[in-house]
N, CA, C, O and CB atoms as a CASP TS submission, in Angstrom:
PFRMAT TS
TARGET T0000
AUTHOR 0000-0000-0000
METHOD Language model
MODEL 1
PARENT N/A
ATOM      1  N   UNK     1       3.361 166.728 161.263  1.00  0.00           N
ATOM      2  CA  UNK     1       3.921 165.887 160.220  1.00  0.00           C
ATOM      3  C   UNK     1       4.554 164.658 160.875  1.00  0.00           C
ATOM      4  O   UNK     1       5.220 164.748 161.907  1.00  0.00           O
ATOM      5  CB  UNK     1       4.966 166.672 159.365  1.00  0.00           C
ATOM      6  N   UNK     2       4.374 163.767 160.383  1.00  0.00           N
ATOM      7  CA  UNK     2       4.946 162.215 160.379  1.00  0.00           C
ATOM      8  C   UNK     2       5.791 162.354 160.469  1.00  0.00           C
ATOM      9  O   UNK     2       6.119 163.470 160.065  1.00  0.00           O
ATOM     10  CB  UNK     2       4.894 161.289 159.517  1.00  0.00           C
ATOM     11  N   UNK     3       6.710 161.666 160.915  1.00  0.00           N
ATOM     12  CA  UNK     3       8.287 161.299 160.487  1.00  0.00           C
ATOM     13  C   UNK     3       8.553 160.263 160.776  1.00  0.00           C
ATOM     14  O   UNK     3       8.756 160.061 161.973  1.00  0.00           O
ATOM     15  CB  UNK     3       9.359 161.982 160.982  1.00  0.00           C
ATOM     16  N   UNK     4       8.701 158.886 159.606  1.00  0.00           N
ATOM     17  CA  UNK     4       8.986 157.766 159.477  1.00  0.00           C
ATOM     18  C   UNK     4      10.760 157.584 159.622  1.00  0.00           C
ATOM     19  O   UNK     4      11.521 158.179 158.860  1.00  0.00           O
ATOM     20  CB  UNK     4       8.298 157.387 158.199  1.00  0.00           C
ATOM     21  N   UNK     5      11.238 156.669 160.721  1.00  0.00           N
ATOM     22  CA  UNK     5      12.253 156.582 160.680  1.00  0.00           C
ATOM     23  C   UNK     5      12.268 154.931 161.187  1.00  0.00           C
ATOM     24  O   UNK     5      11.401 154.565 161.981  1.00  0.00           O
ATOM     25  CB  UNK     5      12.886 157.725 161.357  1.00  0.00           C
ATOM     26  N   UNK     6      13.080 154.169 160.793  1.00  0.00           N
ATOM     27  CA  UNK     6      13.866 152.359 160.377  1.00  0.00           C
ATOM     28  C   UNK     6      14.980 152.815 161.386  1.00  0.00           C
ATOM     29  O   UNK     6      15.699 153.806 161.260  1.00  0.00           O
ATOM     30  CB  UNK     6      14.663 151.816 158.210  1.00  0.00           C
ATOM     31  N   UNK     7      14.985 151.982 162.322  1.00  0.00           N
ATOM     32  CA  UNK     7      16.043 151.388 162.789  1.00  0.00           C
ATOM     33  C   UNK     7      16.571 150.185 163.065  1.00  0.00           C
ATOM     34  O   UNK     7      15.941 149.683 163.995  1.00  0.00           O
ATOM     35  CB  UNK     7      16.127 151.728 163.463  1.00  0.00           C
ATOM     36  N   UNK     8      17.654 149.322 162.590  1.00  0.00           N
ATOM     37  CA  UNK     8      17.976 147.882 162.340  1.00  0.00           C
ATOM     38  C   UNK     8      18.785 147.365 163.408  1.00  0.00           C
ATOM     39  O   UNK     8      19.739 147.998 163.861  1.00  0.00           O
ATOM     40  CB  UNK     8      18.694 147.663 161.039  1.00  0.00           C
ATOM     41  N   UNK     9      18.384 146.073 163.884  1.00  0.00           N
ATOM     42  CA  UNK     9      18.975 145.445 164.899  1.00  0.00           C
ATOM     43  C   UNK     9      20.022 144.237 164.166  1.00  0.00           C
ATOM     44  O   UNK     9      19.590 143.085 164.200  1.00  0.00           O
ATOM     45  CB  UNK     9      17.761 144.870 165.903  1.00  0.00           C
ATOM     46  N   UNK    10      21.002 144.406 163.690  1.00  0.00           N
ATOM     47  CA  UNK    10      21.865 143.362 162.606  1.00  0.00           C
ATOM     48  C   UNK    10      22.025 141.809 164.054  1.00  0.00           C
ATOM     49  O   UNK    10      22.704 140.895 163.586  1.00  0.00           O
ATOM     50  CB  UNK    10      24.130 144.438 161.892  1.00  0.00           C
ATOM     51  N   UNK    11      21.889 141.727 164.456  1.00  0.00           N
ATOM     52  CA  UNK    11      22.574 141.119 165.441  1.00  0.00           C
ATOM     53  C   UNK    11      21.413 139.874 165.596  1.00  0.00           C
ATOM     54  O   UNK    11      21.689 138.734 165.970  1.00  0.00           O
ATOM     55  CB  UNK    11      22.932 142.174 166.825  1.00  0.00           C
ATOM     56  N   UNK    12      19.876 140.417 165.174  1.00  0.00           N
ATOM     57  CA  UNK    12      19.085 139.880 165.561  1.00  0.00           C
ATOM     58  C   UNK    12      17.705 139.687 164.275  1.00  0.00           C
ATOM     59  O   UNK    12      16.639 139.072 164.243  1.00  0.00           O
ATOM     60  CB  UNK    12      18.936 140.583 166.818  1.00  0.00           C
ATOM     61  N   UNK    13      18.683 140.853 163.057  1.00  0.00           N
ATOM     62  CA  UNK    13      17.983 141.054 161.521  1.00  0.00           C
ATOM     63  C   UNK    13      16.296 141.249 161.985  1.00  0.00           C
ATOM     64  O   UNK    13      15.307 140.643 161.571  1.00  0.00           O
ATOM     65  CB  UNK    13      18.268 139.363 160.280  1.00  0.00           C
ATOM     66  N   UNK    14      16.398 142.197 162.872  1.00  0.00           N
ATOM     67  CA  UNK    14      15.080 143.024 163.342  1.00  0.00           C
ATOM     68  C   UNK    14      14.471 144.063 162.603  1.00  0.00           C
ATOM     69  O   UNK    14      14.471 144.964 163.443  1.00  0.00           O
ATOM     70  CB  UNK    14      15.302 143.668 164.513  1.00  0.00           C
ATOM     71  N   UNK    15      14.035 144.457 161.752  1.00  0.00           N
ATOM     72  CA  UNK    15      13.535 145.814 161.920  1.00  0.00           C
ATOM     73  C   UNK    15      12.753 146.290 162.261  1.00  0.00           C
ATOM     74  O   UNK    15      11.713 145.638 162.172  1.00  0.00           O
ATOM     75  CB  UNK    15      13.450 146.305 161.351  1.00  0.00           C
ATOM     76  N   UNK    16      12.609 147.891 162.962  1.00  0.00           N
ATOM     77  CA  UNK    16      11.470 148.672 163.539  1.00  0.00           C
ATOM     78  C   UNK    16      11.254 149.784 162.795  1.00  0.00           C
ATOM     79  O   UNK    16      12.209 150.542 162.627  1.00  0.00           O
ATOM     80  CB  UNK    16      11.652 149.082 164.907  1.00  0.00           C
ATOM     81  N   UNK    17      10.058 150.081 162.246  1.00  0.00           N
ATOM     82  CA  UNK    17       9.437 151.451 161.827  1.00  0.00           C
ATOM     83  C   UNK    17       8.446 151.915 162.509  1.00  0.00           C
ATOM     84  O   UNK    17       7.325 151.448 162.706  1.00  0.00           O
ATOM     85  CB  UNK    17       8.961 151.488 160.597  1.00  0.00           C
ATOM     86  N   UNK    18       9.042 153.070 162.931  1.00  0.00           N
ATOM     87  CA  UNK    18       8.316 154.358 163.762  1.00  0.00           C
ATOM     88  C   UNK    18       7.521 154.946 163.059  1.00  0.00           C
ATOM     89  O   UNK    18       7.891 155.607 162.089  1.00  0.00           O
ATOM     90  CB  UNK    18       9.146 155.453 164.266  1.00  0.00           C
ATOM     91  N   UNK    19       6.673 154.861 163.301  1.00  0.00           N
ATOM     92  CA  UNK    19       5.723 155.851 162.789  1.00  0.00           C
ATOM     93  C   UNK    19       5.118 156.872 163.653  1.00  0.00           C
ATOM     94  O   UNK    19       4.032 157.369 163.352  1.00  0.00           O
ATOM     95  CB  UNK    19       4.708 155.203 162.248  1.00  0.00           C
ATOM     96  N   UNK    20       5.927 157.302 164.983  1.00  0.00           N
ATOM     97  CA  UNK    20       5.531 158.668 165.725  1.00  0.00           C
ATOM     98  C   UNK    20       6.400 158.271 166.582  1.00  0.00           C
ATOM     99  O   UNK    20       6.980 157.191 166.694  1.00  0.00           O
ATOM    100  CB  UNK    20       3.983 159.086 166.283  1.00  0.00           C
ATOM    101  N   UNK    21       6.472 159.646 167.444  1.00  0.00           N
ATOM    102  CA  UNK    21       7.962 159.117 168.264  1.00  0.00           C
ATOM    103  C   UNK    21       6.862 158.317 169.565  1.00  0.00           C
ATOM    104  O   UNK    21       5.656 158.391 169.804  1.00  0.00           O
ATOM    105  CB  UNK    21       9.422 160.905 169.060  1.00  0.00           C
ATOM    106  N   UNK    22       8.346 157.355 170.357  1.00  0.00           N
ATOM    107  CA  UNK    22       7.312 156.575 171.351  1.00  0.00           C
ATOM    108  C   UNK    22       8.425 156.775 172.372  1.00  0.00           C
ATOM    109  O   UNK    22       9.641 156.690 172.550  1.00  0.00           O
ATOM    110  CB  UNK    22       6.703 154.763 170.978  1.00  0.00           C
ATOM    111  N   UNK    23       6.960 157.176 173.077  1.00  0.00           N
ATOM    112  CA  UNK    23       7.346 157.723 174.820  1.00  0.00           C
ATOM    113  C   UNK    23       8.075 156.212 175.437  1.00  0.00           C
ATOM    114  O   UNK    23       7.824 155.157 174.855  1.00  0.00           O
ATOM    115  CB  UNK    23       5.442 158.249 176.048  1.00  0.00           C
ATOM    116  N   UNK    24       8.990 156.239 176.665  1.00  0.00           N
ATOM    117  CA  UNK    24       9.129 155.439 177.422  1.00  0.00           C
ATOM    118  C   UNK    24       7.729 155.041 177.849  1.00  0.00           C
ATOM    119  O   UNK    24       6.971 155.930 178.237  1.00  0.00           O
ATOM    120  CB  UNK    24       9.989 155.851 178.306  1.00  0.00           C
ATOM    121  N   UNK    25       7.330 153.806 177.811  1.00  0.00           N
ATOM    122  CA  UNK    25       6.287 152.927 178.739  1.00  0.00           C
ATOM    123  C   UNK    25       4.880 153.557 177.449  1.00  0.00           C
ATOM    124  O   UNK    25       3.740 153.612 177.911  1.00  0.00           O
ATOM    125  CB  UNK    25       6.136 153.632 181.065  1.00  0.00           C
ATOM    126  N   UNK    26       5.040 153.882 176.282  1.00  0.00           N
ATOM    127  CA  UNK    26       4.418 154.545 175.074  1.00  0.00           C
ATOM    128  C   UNK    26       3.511 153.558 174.547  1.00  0.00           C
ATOM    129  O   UNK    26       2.390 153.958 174.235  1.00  0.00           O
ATOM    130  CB  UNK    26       5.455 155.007 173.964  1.00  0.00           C
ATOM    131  N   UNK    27       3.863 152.035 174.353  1.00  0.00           N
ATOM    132  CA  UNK    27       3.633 150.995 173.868  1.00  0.00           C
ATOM    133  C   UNK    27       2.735 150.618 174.562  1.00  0.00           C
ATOM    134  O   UNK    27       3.149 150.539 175.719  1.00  0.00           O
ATOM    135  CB  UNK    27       4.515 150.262 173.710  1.00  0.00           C
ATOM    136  N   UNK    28       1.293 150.221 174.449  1.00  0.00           N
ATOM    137  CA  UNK    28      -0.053 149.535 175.251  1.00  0.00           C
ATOM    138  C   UNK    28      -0.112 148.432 174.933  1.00  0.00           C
ATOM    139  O   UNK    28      -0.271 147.411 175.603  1.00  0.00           O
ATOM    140  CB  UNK    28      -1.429 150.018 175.037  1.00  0.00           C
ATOM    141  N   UNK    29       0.037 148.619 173.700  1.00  0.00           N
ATOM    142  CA  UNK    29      -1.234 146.974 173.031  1.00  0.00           C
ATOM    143  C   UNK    29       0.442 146.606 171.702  1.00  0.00           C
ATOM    144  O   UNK    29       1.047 147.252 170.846  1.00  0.00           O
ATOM    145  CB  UNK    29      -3.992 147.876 171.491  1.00  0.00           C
ATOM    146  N   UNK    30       0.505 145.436 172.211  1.00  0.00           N
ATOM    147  CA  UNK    30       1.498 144.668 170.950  1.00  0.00           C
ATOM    148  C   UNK    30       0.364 143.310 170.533  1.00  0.00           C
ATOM    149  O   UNK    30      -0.420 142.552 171.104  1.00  0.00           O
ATOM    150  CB  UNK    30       3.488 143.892 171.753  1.00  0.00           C
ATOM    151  N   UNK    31       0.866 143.591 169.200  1.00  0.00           N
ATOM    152  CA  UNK    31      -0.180 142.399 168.798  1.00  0.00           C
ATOM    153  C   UNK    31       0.666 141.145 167.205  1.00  0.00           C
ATOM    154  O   UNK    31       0.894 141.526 166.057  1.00  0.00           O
ATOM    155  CB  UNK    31      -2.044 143.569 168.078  1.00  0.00           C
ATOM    156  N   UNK    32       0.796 140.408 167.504  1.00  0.00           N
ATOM    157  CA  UNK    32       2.004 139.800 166.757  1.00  0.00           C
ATOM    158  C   UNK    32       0.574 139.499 165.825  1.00  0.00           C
ATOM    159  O   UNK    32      -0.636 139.570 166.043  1.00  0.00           O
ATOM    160  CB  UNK    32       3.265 138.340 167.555  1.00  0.00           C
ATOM    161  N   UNK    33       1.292 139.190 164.871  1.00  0.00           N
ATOM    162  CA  UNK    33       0.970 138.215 163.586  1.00  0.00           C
ATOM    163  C   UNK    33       1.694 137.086 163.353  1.00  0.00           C
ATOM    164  O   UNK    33       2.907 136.909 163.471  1.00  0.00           O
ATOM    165  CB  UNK    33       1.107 138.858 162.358  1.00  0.00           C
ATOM    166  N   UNK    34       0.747 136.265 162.976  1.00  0.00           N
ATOM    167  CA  UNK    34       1.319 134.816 162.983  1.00  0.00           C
ATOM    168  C   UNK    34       2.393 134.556 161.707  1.00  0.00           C
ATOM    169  O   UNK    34       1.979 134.638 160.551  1.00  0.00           O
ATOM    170  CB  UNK    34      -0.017 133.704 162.856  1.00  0.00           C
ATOM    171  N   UNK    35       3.598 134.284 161.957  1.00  0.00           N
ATOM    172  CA  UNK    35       4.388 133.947 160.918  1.00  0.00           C
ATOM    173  C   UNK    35       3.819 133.287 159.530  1.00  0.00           C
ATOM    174  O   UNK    35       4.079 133.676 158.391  1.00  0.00           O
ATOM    175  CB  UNK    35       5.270 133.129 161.493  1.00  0.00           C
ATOM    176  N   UNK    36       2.877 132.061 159.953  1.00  0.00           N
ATOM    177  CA  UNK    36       2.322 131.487 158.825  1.00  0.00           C
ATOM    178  C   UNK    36       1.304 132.535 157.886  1.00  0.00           C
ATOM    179  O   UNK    36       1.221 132.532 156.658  1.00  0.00           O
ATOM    180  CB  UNK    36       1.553 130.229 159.370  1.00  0.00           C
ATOM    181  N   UNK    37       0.783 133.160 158.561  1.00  0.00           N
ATOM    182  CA  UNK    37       0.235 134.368 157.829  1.00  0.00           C
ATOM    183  C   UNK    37       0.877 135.274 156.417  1.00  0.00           C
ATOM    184  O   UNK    37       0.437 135.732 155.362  1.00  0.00           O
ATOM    185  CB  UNK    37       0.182 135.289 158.918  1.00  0.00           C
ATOM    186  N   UNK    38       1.870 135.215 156.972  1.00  0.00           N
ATOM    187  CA  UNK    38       2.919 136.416 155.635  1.00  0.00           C
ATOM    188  C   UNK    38       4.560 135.722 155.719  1.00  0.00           C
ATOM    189  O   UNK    38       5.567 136.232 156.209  1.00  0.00           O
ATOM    190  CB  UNK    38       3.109 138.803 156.402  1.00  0.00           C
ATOM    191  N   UNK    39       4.454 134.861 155.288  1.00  0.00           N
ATOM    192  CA  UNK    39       5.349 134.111 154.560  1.00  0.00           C
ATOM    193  C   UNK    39       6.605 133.633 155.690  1.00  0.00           C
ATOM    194  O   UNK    39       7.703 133.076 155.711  1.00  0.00           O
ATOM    195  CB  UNK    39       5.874 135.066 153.235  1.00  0.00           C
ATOM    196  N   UNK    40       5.972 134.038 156.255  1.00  0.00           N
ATOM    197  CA  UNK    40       7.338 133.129 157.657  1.00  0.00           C
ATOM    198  C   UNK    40       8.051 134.041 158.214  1.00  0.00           C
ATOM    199  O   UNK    40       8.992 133.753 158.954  1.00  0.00           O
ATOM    200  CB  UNK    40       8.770 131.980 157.048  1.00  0.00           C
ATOM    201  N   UNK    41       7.617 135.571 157.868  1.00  0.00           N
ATOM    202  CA  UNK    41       8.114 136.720 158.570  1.00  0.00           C
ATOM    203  C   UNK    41       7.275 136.571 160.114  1.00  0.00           C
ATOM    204  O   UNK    41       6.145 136.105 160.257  1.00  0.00           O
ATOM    205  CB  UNK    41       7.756 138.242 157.616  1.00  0.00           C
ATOM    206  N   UNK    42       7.979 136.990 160.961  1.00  0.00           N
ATOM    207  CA  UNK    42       7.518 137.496 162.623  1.00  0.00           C
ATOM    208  C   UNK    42       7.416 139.155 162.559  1.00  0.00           C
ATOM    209  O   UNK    42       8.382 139.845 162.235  1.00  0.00           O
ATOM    210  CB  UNK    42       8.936 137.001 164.017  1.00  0.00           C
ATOM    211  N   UNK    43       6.081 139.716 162.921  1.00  0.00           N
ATOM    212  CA  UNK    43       5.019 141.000 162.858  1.00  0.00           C
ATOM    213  C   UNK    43       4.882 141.234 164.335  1.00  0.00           C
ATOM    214  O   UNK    43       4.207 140.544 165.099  1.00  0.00           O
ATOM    215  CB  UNK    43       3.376 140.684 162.066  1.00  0.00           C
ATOM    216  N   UNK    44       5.486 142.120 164.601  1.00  0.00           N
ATOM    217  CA  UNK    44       4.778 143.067 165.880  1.00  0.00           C
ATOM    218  C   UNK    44       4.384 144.014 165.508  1.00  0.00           C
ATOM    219  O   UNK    44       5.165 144.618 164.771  1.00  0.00           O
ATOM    220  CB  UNK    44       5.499 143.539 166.982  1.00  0.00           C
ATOM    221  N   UNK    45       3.265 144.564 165.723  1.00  0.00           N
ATOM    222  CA  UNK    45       2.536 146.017 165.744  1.00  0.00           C
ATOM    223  C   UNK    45       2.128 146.252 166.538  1.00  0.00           C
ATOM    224  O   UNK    45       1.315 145.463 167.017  1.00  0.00           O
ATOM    225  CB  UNK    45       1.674 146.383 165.080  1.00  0.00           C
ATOM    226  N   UNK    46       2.412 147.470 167.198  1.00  0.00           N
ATOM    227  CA  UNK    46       2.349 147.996 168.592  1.00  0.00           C
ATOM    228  C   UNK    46       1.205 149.379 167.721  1.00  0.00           C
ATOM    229  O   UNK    46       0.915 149.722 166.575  1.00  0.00           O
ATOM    230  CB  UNK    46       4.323 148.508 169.555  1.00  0.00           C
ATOM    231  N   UNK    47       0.870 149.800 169.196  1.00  0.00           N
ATOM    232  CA  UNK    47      -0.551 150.681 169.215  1.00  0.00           C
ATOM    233  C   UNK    47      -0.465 151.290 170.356  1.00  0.00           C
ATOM    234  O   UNK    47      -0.371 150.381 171.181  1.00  0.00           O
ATOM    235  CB  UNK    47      -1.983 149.908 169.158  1.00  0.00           C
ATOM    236  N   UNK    48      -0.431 152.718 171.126  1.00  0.00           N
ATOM    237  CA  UNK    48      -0.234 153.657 171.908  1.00  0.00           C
ATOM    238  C   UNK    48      -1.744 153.337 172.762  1.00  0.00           C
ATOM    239  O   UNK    48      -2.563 152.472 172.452  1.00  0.00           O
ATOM    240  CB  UNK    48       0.081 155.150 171.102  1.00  0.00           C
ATOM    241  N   UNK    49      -1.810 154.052 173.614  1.00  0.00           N
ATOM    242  CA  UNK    49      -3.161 153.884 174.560  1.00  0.00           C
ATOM    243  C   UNK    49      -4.005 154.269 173.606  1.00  0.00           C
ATOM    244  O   UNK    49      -4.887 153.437 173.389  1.00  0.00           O
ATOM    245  CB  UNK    49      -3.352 154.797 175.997  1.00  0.00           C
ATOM    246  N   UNK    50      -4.035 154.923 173.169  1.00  0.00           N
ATOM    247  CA  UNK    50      -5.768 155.382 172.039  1.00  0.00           C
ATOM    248  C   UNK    50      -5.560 155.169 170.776  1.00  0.00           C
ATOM    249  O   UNK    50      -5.967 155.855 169.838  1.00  0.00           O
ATOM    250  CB  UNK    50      -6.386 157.171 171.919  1.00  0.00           C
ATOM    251  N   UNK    51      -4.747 153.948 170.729  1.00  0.00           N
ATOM    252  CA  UNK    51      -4.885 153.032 169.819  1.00  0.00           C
ATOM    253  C   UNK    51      -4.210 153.570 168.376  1.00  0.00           C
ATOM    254  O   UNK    51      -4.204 152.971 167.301  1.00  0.00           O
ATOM    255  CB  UNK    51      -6.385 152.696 169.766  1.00  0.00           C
ATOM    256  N   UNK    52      -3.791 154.543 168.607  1.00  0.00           N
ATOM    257  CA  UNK    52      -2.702 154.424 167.407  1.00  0.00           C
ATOM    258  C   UNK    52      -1.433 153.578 166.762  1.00  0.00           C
ATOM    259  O   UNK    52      -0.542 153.005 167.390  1.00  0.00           O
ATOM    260  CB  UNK    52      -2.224 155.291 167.523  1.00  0.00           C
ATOM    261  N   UNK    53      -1.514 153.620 166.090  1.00  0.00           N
ATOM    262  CA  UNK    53      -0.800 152.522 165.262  1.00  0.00           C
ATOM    263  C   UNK    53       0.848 153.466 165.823  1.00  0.00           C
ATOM    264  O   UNK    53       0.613 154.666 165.963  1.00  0.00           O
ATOM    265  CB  UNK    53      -1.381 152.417 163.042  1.00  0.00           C
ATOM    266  N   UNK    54       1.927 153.190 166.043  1.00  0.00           N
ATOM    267  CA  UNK    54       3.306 153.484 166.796  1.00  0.00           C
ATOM    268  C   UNK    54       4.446 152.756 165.842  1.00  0.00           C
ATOM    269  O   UNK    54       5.505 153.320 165.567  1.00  0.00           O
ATOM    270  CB  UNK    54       3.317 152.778 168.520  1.00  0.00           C
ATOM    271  N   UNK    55       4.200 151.824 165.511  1.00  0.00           N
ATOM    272  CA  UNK    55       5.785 150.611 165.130  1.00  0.00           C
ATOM    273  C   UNK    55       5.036 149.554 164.241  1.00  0.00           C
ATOM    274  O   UNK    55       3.859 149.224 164.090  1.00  0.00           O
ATOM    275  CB  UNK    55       6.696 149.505 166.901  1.00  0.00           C
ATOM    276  N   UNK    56       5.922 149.273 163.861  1.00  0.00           N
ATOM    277  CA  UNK    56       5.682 147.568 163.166  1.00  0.00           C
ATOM    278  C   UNK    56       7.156 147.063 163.316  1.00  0.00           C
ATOM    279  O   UNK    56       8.185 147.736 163.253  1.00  0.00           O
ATOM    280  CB  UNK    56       5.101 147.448 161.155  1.00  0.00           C
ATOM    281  N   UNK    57       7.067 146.222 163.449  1.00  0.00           N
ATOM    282  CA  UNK    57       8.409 144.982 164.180  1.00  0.00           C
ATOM    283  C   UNK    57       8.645 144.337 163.034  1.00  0.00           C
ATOM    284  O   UNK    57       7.594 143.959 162.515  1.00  0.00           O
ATOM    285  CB  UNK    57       7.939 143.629 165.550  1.00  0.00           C
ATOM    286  N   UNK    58       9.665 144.045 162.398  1.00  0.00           N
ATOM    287  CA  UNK    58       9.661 142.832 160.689  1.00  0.00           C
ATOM    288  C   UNK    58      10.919 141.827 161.739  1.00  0.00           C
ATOM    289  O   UNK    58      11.600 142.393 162.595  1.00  0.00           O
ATOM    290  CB  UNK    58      10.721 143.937 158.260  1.00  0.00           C
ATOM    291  N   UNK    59      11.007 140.593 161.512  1.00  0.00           N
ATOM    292  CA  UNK    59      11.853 139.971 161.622  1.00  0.00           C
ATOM    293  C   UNK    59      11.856 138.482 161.158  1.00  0.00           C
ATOM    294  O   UNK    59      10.970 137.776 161.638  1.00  0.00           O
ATOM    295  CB  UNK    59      12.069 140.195 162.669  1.00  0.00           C
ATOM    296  N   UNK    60      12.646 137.972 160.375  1.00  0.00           N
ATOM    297  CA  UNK    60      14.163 138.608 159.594  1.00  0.00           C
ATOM    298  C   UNK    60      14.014 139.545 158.946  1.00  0.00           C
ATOM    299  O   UNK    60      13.315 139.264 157.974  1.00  0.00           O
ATOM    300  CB  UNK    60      14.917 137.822 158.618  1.00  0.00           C
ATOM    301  N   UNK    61      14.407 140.883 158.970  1.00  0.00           N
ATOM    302  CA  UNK    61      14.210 142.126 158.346  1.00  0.00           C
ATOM    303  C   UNK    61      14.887 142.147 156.548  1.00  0.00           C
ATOM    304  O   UNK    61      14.529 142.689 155.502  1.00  0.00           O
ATOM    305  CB  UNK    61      15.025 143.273 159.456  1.00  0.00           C
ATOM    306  N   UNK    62      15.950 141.293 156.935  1.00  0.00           N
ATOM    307  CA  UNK    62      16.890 141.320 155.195  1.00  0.00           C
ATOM    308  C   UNK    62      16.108 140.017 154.181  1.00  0.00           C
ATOM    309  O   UNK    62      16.404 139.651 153.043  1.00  0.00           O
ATOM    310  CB  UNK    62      19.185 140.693 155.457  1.00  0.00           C
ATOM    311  N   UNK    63      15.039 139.536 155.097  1.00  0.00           N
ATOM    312  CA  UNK    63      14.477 138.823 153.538  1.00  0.00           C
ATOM    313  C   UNK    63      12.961 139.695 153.710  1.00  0.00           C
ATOM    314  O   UNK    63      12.162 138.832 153.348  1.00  0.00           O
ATOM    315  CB  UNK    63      14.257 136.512 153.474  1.00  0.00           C
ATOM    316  N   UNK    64      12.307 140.676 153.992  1.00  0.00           N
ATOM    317  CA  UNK    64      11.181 140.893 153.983  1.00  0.00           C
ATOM    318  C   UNK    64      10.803 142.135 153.521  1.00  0.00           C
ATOM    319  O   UNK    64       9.728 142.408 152.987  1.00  0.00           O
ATOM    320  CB  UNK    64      10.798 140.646 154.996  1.00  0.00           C
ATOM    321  N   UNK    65      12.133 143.209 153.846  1.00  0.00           N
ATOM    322  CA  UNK    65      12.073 144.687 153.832  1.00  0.00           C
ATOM    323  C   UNK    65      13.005 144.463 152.597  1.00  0.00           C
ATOM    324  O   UNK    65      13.692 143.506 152.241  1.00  0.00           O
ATOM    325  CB  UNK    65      12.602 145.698 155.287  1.00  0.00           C
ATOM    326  N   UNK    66      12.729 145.926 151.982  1.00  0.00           N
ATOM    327  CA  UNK    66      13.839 146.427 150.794  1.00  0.00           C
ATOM    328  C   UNK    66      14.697 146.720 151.124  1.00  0.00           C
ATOM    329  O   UNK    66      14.763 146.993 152.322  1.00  0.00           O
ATOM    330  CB  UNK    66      13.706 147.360 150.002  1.00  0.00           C
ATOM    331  N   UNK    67      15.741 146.836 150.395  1.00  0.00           N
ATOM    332  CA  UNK    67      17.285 146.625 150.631  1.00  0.00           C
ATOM    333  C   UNK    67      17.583 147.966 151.032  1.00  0.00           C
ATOM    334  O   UNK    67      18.132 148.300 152.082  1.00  0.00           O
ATOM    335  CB  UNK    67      18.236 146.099 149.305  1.00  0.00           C
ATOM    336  N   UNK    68      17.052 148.932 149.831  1.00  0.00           N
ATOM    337  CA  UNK    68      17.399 150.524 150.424  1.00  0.00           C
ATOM    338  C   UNK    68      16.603 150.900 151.737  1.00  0.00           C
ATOM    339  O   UNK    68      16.977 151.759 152.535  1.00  0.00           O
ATOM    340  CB  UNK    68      16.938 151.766 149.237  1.00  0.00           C
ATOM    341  N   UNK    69      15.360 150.079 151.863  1.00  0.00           N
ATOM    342  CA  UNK    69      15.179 150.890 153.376  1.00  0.00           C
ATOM    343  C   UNK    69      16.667 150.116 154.862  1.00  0.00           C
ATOM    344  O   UNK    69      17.342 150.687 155.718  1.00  0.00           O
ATOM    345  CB  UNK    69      12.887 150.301 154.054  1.00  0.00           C
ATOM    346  N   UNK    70      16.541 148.688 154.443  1.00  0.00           N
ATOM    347  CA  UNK    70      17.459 148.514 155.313  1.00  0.00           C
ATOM    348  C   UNK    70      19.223 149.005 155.226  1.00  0.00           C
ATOM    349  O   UNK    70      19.967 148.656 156.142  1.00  0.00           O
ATOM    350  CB  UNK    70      17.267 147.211 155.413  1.00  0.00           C
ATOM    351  N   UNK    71      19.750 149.805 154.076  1.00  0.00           N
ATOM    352  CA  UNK    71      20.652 150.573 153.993  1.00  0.00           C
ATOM    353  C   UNK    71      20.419 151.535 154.528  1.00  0.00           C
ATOM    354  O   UNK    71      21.415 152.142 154.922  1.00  0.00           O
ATOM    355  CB  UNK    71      21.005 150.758 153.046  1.00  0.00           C
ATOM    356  N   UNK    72      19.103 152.148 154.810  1.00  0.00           N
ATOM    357  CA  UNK    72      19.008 153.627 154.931  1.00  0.00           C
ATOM    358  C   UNK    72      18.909 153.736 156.667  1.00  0.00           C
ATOM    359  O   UNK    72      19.187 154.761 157.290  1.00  0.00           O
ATOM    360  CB  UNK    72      17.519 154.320 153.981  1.00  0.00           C
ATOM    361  N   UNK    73      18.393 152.286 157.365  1.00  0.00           N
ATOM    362  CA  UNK    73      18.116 152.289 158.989  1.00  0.00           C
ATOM    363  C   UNK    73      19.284 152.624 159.817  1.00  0.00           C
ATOM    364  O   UNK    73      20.500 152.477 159.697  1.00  0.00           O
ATOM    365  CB  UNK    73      17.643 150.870 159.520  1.00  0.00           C
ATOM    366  N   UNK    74      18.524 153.107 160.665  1.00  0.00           N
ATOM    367  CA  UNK    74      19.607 153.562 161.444  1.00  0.00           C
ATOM    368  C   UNK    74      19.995 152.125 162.540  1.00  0.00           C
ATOM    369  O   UNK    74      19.144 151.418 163.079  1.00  0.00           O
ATOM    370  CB  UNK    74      19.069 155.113 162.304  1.00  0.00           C
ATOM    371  N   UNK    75      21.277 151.990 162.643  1.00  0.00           N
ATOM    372  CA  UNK    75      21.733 150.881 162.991  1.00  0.00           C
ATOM    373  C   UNK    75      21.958 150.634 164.267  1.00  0.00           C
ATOM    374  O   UNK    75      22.879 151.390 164.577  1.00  0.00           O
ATOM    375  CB  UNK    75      22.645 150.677 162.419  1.00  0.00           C
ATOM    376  N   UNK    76      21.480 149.680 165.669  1.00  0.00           N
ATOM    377  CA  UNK    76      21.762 149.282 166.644  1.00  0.00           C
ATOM    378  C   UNK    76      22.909 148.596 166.997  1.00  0.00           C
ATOM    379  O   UNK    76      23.339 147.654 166.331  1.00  0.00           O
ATOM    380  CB  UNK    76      20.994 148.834 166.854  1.00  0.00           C
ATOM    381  N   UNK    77      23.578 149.131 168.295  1.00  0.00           N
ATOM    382  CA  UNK    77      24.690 147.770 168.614  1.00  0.00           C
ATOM    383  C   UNK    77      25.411 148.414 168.140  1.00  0.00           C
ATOM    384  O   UNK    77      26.576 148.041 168.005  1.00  0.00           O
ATOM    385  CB  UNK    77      24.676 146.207 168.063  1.00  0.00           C
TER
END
């Protein structure tokens, strides 16, 4: 089973969703999306060696994500 868990960087209005836990040095392939693409948000999506999908990166997280997921993240810093 999955276990989706948000954790928020306030300092830097980051957010990260896990979508499997990630090993130290876990992360292979990061692949940004272009801001102009989806409305002026900054996209990292990271992908494990065999190419599983791991994270997605949102930043500014408080204009892009819902309010209850960013109430519900677990908070950095």
């Amino acid at each position: 089973m999955t276990m989706i868990k948000v954790t928020l960087d306030p300092s830097v209005d980051a957010a990260t969703i896990r979508l499997r836990p990630i090993e130290p040095g876990g992360v292979k392939h990061t692949y940004p999306i272009p801001p102009n693409d989806i409305g002026g948000a900054m996209v990292n999506v990271k992908f494990d060696k065999e190419w599983r999908l791991i994270s997605i990166e949102v930043i500014p997280a408080s204009l892009h994500l819902p309010q209850a997921i960013l109430d519900s993240a677990d908070r950095l810093g």
